[in-house]
N, C-alpha and C positions, 0 to 999 in steps of 0.2 A: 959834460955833465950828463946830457940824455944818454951818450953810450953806457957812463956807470948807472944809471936809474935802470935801463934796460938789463946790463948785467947782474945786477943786483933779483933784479926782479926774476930770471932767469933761475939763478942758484936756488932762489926761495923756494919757487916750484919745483925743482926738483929736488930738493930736500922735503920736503914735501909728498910728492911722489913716494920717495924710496920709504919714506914715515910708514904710509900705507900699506906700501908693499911689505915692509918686514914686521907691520902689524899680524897681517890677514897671514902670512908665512910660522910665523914662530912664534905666536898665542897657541896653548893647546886647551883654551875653551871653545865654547862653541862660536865660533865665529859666523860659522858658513850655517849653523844650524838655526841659529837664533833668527834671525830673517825670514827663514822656511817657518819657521813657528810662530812668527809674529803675521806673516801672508794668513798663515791657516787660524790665527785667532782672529783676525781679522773678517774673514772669508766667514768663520762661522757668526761673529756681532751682523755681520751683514742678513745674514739669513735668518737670525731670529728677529730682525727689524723685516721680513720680507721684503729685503732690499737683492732680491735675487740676479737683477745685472749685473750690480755693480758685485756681488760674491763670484760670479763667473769670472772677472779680473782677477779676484785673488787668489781661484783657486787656479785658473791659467798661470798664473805667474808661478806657482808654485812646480806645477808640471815642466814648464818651462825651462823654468832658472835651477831647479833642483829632479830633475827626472832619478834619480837614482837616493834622494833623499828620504827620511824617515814619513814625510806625509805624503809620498807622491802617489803611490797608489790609491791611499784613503781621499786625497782629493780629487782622481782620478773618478774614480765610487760619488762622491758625490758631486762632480757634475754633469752626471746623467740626472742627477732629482734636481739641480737648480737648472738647468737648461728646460725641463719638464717642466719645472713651474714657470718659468721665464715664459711657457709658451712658444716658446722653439721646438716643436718636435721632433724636426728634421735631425736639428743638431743632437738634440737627447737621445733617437735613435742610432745615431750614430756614434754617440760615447758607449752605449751597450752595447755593439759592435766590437768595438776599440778594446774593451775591458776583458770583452769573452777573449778573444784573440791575442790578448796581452798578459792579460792574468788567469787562467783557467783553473788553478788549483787556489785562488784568493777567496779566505771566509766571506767575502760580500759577490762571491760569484753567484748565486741563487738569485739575490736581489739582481744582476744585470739580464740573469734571463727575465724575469720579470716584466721587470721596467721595460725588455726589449717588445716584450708581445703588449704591454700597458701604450709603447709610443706609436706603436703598427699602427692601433686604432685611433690613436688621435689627432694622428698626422694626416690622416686621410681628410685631408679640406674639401677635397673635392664632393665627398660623401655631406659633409656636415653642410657644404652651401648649395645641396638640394635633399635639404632632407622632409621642407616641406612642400615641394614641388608634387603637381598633380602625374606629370607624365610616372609611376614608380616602377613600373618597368626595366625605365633606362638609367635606372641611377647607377651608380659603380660602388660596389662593395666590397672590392679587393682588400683594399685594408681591413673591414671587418675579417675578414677570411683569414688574412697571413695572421692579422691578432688572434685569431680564435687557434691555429696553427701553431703560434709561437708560445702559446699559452699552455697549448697543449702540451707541448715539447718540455717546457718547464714543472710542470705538476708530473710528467713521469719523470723526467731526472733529478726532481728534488719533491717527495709528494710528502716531505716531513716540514718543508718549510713551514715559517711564520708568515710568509705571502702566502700560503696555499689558499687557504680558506677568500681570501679577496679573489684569487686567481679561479676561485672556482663560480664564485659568485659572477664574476664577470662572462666564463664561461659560459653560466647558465643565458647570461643577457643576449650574448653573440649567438649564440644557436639560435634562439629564438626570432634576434633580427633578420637574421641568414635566413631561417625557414618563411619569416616575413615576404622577404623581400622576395623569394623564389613564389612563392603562393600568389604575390600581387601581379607577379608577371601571367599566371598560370590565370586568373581570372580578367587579365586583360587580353589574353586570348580565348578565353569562353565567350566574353564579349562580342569578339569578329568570329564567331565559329572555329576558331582553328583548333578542334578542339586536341588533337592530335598532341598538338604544343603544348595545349593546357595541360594532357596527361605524363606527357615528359616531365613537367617541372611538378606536380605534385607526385607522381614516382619517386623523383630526386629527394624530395624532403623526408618519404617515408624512410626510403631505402637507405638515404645517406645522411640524414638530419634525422637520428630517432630519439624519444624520450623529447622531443621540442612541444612548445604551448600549441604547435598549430597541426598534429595530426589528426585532430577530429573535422579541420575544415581543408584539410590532403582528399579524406576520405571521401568528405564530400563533392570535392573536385572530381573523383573519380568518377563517383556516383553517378555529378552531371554528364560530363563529359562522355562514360559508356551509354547513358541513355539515350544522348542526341547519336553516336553514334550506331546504334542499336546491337551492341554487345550485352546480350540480356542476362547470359550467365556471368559473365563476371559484375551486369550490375548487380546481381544477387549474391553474390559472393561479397561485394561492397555492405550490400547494403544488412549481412549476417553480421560482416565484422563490425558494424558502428552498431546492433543492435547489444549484441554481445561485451562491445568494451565500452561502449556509450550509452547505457541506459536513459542514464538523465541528460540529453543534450541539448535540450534548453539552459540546462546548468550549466553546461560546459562552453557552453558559445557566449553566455554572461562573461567568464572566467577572464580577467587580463595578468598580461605576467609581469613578475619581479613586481608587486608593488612597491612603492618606497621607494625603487632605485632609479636613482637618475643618471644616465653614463655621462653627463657632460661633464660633470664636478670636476673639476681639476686639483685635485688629491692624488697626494700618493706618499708613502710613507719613507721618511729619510735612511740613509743607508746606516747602520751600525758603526761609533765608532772603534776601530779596532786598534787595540794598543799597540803603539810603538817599539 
């Protein structure tokens, strides 16, 4: 009696089996498509709940199980923006990677340069968990640089984009911090006399950080710095140029930049959907 239960049970399954198989074989609807588009409605319910993990599943699975399918690119595109809101940088910089390299002539290729210089700067942890630390010197702003770098890279290969205008904005923020940071160094060596060192780094900012908030206090580094070391004609020369572009420098040492803008926000604008 258990051998026919067993036999029985046997044939069921594979009748069964072959059900499926010549389902999935010889339906000419979308079989294989429907799933791919149910991931990707899915994928996007999630992200209008900013339920941004749990969309990272769906738009994996999609890449996954259907790489060569009608959403795989476009989901491809968007989880570089759900990784980036996830707050996974690493990984977001690494899908605009993936994207340039895989898709280079794709309508949402402009948004991965983007995104790519957008995740430079915000992956850089290291930077953001000393950023109010007293030594400023020694802080590391390599990511500010490659973002300021990668951004750059993007406003000249696409300067008509719909990111421009944020890319430029952001732009203006990274120079300014960059020239920041270089000046803070250059006045922690005024401090110990080095003043040598001091005039290297605000050189740097004039010569290779220009049009930034802090050329008026470059100058004044110089200023200090040739007078302790008693270069009299260039402090005179210093001190024509800030008479001449700086009249009002009381005004100008008021002045802070980017009002309004706060780089922490973690914003960034979703990629286009592009038809199928």
């Amino acid at each position: 009696m258990g051998m026919h239960k067993n036999k029985f049970f046997r044939n069921t399954l594979g009748m069964l089996a072959s059900f499926v198989v010549f389902t999935g074989c010889s339906s000419d609807g979308p079989v294989i498509e429907q799933p791919e588009q149910q991931y990707y409605e899915i994928a996007q319910s999630r992200m209008r709940a900013k339920n941004y993990f749990s969309a990272i599943d769906a738009l994996e699975m999609i890449v996954t199980r259907y790489p060569f399918g009608r959403y795989a690119e476009q989901a491809q595109s968007e989880l570089i923006y759900v990784h980036f809101m996830n707050a996974d940088d690493e990984a977001a910089h690494a899908a605009t990677e993936k994207f340039i390299r895989l898709h280079p002539r794709h309508p949402n290729i402009d948004y991965a340069y983007f995104m790519r210089g957008i995740t430079s700067y915000t992956r850089d942890k290291s930077f953001f968990a000393r950023l109010f630390e007293d030594n400023l010197p020694k802080r590391d702003i390599s990511g500010a640089k490659q973002s300021f770098s990668e951004l750059s890279e993007f406003l000249t290969r696409f300067p008509d984009s719909q990111y421009a205008p944020y890319a430029n904005q952001r732009l203006i923020y990274l120079r300014n911090m960059i020239a920041k940071h270089e000046l803070t160094a250059a006045d922690y060596y005024l401090r110990r006399e080095a003043y040598i060192a001091a005039l290297r780094r605000a050189k740097y900012v004039l010569e290779h950080i220009p049009n930034s908030s802090e050329n008026l206090r470059a100058l004044n580094i110089l200023k200090e710095a040739y007078g302790n070391l008693g270069y009299l004609d260039l402090l005179e020369d210093v001190e024509k140029t800030i008479v001449i572009n700086y009249p009002n420098q009381e005004l100008e040492d008021s002045k802070t930049e980017s009002r309004g803008f706060w780089p922490f926000n973690r914003e960034a604008p979703k990629p286009p959907q592009q038809e199928s």
